[in-house]
N, C-alpha and C positions, 0 to 999 in steps of 0.2 A: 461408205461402209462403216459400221460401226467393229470399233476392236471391242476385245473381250473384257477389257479394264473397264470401257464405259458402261456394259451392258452389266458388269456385277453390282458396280456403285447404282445403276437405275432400280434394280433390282432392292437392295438393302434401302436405298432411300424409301421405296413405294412400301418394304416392310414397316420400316419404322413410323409410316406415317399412319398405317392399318394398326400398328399396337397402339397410339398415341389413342385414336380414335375412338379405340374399343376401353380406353385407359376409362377416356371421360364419362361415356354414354354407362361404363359399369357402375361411376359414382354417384352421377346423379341419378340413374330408372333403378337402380338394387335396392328393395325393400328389404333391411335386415330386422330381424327381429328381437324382441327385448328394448327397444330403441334405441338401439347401437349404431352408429357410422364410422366412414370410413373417413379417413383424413379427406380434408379440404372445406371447401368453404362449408359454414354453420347453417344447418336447415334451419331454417324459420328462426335465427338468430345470428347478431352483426359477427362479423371476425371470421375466421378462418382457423381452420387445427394443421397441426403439422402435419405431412407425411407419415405414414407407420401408427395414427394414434386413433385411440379407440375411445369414445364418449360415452358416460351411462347413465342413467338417471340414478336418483334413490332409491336406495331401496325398503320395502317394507319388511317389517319385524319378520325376526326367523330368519332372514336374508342377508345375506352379504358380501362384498367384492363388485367387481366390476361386471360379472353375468349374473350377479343376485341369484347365488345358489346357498344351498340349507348350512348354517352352522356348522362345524363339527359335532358328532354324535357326544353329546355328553352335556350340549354348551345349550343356551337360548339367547335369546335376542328378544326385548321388550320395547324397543323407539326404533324410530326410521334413521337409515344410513345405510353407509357401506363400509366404514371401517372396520375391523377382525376385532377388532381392541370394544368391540359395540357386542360380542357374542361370550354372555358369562358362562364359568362354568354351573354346571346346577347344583343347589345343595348335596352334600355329602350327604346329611342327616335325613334327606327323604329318598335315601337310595336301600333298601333291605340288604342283607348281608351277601346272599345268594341269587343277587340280582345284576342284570346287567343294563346299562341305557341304548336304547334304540332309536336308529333313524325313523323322521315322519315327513313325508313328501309335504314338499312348502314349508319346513322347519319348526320349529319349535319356539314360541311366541310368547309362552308367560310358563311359569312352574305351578305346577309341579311339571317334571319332564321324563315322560312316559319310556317305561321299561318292561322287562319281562325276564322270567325264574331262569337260571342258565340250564332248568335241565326240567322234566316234566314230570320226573320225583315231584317237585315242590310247587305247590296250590301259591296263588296271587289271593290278596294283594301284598302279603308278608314272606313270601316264599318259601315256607314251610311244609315238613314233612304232615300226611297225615295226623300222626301222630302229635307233632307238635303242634300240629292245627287245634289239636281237641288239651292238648297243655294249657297251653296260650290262652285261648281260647277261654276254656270254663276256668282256668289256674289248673287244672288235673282233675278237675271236678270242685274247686274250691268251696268249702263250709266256710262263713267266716262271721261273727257277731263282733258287735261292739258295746258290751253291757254299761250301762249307765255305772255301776261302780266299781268298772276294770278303767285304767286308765290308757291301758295297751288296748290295742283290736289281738283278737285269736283268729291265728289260720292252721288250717289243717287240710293237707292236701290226701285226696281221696285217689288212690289209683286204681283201674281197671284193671283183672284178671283175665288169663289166657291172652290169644294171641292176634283176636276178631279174624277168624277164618270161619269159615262158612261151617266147619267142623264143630269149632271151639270158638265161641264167639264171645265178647268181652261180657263180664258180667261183675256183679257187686255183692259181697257177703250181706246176706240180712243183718246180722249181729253187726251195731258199731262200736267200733274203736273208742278203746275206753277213754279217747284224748278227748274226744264228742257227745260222749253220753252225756255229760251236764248241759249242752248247749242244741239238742235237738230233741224236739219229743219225739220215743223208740217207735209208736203206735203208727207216726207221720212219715219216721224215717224210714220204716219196713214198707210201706208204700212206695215211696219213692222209689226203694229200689228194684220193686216190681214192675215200677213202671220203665226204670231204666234198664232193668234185664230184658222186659218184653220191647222193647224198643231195639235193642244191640242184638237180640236172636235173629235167626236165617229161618224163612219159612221151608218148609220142604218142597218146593217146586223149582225156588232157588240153587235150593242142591242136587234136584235131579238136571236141572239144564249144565250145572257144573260137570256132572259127570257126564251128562251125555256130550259134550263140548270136551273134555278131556279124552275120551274115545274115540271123536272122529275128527275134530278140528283142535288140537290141546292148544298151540297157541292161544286161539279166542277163548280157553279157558281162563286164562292168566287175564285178562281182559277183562269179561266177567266178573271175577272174582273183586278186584281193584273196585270198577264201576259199583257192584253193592255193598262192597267197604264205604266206598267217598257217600254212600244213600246213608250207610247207615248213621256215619259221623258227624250228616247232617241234620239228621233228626233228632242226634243226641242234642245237639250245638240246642237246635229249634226251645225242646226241651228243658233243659239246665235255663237258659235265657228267662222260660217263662216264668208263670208265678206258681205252677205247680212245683217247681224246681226249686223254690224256695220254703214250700210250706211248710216241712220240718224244720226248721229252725225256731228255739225259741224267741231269737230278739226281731223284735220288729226294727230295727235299723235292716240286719239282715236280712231278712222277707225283703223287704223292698227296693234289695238293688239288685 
């Protein structure tokens, strides 16, 4: 007859020898991935690792730590490793003001290190308003010559009137500013500004979709309205850019930039 002492001890021996069993066959058949193992002996290299410890290869740019995951948002990584101390931060000076850094699946490898506007007010790649899109942009509409016997350059910032609503759309006095009249011919400049009015107007189909969109769906009015601002802002841009943009001007430095 077996007592009940010996039957429990048969019983925990036969366990422990079922864990032991399933200990090994987990460490050698268990494909982990990333190239990670488990303690003990070295795959396809001499020696043995501790218990509890985990092995990783290098890692590639953008990457780092022992599961080779993405930098911190902000940072990059340019060489292989896996040290933290390997992931810089990104310049200050190529970040816009109203901008923030974002994460990029597989990290960020070389700078510049890619961001976006905190809010959708503000157009990329400078994150500015409309408005300061067409500032920045032309200077406000910048005139500016450099006369062979000034030794300063002259600017003179040109600002749009109204409020570019599909009502009231921005426009420019024919008559220029007497800070300009020396340095534009009037003949060249009153074109120009023809050409910039007919460019900054709303045709009228545009403001009948307005109204009809404010009638029965107004949300998508406000929408609208936005979307053939950002058209117009950009054919101003298109424009001012060109060389038609410059032809009032009398100095050929000015014409050609």
């Amino acid at each position: 007859m077996y007592t009940t002492g010996y039957l429990l001890q048969s019983v925990q021996s036969l366990l422990a020898k079922r864990a032991s069993y399933f200990a090994v066959s987990f460490n050698q058949e268990l494909s982990l991935p990333s190239s990670l193992y488990l303690g003990g002996l070295g795959r396809d290299e001499s020696g043995g690792g501790e218990n509890g410890t985990v092995t990783g290869k290098v890692c590639p740019k953008g990457l780092y730590g022992t599961f080779c995951v993405e930098c911190p948002v902000g940072t990059y990584k340019n060489v292989s490793g896996s040290d933290s101390s390997l992931c810089h931060p990104c310049p200050a000076s190529e970040l816009p003001h109203r901008a923030i850094y974002i994460a990029v699946r597989g990290g960020i490898p070389e700078t510049p290190c890619p961001y976006k506007c905190i809010s959708d007010r503000y157009q990329m790649p400078h994150c500015y308003t409309a408005l300061e899109e067409l500032i920045y942009t032309f200077g406000g509409l910048v005139l500016e010559t450099n006369r062979v016997e000034e030794s300063q350059s002259h600017v003179y910032r040109m600002y749009f009137m109204d409020p570019n609503s599909l009502s009231e759309p921005w426009h420019l006095p024919h008559t220029p500013p007497e800070e300009i009249k020396e340095i534009v011919y009037e003949g060249a400049y009153n074109t120009f500004v023809d050409e910039i009015n007919a460019i900054a107007a709303y045709q009228w189909w545009e403001g009948a979709i307005d109204t009809i969109l404010s009638i029965l769906v107004y949300p998508l009015a406000w929408s609208w309205q936005q979307w053939r601002q950002r058209m117009r802002l950009q054919c101003l841009r298109e424009f001012v850019r060109s060389e038609s943009g410059h032809a009032c001007l009398r100095s050929c430095h000015s014409r050609a930039l």
